[in-house]
C-alpha positions in Angstrom: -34.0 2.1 6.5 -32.4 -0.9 3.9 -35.2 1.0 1.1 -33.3 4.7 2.1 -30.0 3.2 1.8 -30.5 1.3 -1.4 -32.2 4.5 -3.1 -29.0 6.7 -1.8 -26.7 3.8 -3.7 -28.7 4.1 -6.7 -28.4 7.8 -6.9 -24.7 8.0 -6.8 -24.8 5.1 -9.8 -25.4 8.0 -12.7 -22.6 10.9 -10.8 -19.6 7.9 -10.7 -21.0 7.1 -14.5 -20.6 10.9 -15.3 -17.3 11.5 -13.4 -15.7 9.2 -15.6 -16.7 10.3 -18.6 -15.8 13.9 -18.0 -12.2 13.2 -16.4 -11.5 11.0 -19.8 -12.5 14.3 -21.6 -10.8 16.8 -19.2 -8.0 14.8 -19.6 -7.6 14.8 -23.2 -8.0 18.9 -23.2 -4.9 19.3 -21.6 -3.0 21.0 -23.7 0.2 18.9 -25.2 0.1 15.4 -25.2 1.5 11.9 -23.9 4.2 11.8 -25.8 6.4 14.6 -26.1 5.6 14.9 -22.1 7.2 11.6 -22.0 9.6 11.0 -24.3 10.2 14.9 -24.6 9.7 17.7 -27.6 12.3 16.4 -29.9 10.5 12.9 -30.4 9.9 12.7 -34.2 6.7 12.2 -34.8 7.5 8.5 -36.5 8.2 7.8 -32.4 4.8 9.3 -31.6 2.7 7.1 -34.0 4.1 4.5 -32.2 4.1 5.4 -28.8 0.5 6.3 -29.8 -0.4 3.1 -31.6 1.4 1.3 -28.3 -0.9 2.9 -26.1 -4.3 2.7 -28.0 -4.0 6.4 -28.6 -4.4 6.6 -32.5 -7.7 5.3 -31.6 -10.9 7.7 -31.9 -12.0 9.4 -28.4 -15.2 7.5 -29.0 -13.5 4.0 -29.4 -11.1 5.0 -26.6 -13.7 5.5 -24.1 -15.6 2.5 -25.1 -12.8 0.0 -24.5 -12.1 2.2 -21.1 -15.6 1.6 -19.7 -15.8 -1.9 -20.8 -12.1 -2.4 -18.6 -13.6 -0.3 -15.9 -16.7 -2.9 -15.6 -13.8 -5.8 -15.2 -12.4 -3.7 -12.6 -9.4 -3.4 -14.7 -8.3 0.4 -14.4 -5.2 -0.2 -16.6 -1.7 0.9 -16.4 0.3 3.5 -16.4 2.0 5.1 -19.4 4.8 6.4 -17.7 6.0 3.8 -15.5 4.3 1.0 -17.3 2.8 -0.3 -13.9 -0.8 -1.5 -13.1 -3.0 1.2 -11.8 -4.3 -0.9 -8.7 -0.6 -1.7 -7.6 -0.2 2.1 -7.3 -3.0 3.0 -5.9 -2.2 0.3 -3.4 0.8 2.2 -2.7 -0.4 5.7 -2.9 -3.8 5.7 -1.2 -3.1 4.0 2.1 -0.9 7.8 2.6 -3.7 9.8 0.9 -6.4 8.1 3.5 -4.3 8.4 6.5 -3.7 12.1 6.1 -7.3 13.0 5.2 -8.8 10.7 7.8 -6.4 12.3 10.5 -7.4 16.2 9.0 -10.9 15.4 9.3 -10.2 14.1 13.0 -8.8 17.3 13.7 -11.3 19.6 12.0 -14.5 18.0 13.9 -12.6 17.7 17.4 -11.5 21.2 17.5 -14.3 23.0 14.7 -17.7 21.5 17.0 -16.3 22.4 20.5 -15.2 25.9 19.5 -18.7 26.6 17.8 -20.3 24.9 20.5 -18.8 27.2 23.3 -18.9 30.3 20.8 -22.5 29.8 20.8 -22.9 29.3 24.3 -20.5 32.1 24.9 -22.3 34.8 22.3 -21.1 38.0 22.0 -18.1 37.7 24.5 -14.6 37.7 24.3 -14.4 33.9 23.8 -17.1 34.5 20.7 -14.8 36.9 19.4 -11.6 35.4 19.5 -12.5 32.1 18.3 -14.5 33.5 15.0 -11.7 35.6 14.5 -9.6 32.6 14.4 -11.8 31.1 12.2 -12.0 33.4 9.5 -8.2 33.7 9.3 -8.2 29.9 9.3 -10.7 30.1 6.3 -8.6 32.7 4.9 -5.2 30.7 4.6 -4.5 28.4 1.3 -3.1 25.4 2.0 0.0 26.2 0.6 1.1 29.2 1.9 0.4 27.5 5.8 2.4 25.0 4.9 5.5 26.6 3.8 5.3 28.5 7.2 4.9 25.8 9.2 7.9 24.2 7.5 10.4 27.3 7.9 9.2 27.9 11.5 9.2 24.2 13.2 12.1 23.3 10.7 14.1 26.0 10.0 13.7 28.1 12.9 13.0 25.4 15.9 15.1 23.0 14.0 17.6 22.4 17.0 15.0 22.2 19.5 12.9 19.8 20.8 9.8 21.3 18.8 11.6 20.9 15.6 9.4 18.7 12.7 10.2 16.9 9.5 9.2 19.2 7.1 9.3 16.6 4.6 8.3 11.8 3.8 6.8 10.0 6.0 9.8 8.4 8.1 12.8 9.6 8.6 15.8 8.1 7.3 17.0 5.0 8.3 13.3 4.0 9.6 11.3 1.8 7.8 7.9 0.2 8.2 8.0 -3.5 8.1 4.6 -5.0 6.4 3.0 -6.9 9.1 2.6 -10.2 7.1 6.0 -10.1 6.3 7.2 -9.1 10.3 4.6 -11.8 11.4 6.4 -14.7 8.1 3.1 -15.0 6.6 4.6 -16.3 3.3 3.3 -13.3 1.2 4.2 -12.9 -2.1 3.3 -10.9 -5.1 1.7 -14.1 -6.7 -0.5 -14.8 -3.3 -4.1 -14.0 -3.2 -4.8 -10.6 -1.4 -1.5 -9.6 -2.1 -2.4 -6.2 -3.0 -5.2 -5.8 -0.4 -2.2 -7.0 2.4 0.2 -4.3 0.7 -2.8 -1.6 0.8 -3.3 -2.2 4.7 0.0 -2.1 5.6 0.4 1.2 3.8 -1.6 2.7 6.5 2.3 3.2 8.8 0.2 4.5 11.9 -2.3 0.9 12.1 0.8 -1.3 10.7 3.3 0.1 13.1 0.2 -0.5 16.2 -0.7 -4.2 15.3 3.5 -4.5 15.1 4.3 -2.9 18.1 6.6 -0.9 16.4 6.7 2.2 18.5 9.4 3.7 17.0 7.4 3.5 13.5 4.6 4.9 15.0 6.2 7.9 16.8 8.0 8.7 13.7 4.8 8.2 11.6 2.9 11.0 13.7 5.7 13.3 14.1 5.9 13.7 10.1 1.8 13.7 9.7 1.4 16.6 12.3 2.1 20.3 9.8 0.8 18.2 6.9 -2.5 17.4 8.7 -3.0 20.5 10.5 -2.1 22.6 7.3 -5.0 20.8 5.2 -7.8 20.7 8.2 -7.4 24.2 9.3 -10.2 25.2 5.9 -12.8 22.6 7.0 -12.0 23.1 10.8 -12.7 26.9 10.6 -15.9 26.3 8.4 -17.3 23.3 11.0 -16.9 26.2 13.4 -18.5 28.7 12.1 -22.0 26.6 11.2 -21.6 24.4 14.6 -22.2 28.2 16.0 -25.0 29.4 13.9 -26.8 26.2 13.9 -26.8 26.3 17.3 -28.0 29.8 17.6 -30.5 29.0 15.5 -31.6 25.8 17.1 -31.5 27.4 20.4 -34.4 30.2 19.9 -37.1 27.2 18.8 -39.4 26.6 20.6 -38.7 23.0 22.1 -35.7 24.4 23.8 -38.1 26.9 25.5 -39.7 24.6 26.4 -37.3 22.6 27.4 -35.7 25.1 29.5 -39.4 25.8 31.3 -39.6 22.2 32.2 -36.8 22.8 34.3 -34.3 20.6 32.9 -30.3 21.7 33.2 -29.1 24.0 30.7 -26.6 21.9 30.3 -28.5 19.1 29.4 -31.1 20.9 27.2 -28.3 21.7 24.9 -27.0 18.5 24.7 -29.7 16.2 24.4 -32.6 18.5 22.8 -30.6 21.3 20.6 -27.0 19.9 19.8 -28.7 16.8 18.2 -31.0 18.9 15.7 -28.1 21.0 15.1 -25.6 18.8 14.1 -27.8 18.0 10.9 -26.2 20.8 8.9 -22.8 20.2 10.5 -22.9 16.9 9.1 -22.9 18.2 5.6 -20.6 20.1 6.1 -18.0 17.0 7.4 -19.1 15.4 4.1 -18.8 18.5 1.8 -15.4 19.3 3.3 -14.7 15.7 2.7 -14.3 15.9 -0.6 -12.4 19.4 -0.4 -9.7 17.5 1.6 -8.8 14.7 -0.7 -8.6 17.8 -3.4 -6.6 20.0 -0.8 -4.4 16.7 -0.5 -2.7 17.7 -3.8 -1.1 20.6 -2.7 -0.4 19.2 0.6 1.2 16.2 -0.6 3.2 18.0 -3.2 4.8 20.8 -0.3 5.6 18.1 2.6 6.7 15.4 -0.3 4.3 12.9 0.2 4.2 10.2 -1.8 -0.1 9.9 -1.6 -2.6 9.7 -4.3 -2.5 13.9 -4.6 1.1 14.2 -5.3 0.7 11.2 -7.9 -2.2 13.0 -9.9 -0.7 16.3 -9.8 2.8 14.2 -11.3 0.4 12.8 -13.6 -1.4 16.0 -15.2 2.0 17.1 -16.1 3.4 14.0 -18.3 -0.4 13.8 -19.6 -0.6 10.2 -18.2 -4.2 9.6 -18.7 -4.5 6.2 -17.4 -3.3 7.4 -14.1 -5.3 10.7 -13.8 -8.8 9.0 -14.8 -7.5 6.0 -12.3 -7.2 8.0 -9.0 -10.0 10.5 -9.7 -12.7 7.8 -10.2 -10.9 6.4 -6.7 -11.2 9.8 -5.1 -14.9 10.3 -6.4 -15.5 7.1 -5.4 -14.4 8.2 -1.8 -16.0 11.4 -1.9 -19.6 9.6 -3.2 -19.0 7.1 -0.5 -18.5 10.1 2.3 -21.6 11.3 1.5 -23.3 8.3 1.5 -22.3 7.8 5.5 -23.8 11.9 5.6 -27.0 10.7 4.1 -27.4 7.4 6.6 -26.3 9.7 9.4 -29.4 12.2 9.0 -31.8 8.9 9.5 -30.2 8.3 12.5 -30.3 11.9 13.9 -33.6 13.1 12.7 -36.4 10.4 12.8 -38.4 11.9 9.9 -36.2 11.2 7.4 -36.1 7.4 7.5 -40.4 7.9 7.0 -39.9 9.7 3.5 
């Protein structure tokens, strides 16, 4: 299992080595550059050989990227040209948001996405089939941002003076704040201290800060202004877990252990959920990881619509003043979430299907 594990880390050595390389490209073909996104189109251009020399700019691409992997291996990911700010501090700030509305999407997506394929299958060809892969493919069907402006103008605008109305916009409400915990419990913390930034990252994450606290009124705020943005970005990978929990099971379900299973005697009930849910939850796990990935990218538009301050509304803020330290920053974060996702996927399948830990 350790020899499985280790090979799977290995592997995902060369795709982190080549994500970086291509986001430094990518991110140099945008068209217009750093400064004159900055410091706007009438900067002269003696301004821009200095902003340029300032920022290791006037460098060649070649030198550039050398002196970028070098920092990366010190785990130095630089900082920002546009706020002048380390990288780590924001993404201390920015991911804890970015993690707690992806985490909470995906929550949603495999409660709801498994038991509605799961009773679609059961239920094939009825009414209950037919709704609920209806429902699927006009889940599927929806882009993010067009869901999300109509959950915002009907719980805000129409429901607002009800007691169904939402925030259609931040994290808190005004006039609520979330209190770090080391600070609520007079740790001593400051920005000098050691694991400042890894104290600041966790208690970015308002829902666990606000429960360790006991701040209820945190935490029912927090929740109320995650609902629309977390149901807008999980009803994509929700619909899609439905529709392959359903034919996996279908598919699982003609074999010929279930037969067998069934002949035995054994409960229908349990035949399908010890014997042929198990085998078909294989290709449903690649799917949670797959769609992993597709909701840390969804989180751009998300973030942007429902003004969340999160790691996707920072990149997209990014691409358009050409910062590049920020953009290759949070993507080789991101892809280093994504690769780790997958990594779980790949451990999972050993633990659901013998076989593979023999190979």
């Amino acid at each position: 299992m350790l020899q499985y594990i280790l090979r799977r880390i290995l592997y995902a050595i060369p795709v982190l080595l080549a994500i970086l390389v291509v986001t430094f490209a990518l991110a140099r073909m945008i068209p217009g550059d750093p400064c004159t996104a900055i410091l706007g189109e009438k900067a002269t251009q003696e301004a821009c050989e200095r902003f340029n020399q300032r920022f290791g700019l006037d460098k060649p691409i070649t030198t550039q990227l050398g002196l970028y992997m070098l920092n990366i291996a010190k785990g130095d990911l630089g900082d920002s040209i546009r706020f002048g700010r380390p990288i780590t501090l924001m993404l201390s700030e920015r991911l804890p948001m970015t993690i707690e509305l992806g985490l909470t999407s995906m929550f949603l997506a495999v409660m709801i996405g498994i038991p509605a394929g799961l009773l679609s299958a059961l239920r094939r060809n009825s009414p209950t089939d037919l709704i609920t892969m209806i429902g699927a493919n006009i889940g599927v069907s929806i882009p993010v941002f067009v869901l999300g402006l109509l959950l915002i103008y009907f719980f805000s605008v129409l429901l607002r003076d009800t007691a169904f109305a939402l925030p259609p916009s931040g994290r808190l409400s005004p006039g609520v704040s979330s209190k770090p915990f080391y600070d609520m419990w007079e740790w001593g913390v400051t920005k000098e201290s050691t694991g400042y930034l890894f104290l600041k990252f966790l208690s970015g994450f308002y829902i666990f800060n606000s429960i360790i606290t006991l701040d209820f009124k945190v935490l029912g705020d927090a929740l109320k202004h995650l609902i629309m943005p977390a149901f807008a970005l999980s009803t994509i990978p929700l619909s899609i877990i439905a529709r392959m929990t359903r034919s996996s099971l279908l598919e699982v379900l003609g074999q010929d252990f279930v037969r067998t299973a069934h002949a035995k005697g054994i409960q229908p009930r349990m035949v399908v959920v010890r014997h042929a849910l198990r085998s078909a939850l294989l290709p449903v796990v690649t799917i949670i990881g797959l769609q992993s990935g597709a909701i840390l990218g969804g989180a751009v538009l998300t973030e942007t619509i429902f003004g969340l301050a999160g790691v996707g509304r920072s990149l997209f803020e990014a691409i358009t003043s050409r910062d590049f330290p920020v953009i290759q920053g949070f993507t080789i974060v991101i892809t280093f979430i994504y690769v780790f996702v997958n990594l779980l996927v790949d451990v999972s399948y050993a633990f659901l299907d013998p076989r593979i830990r023999l190979e």
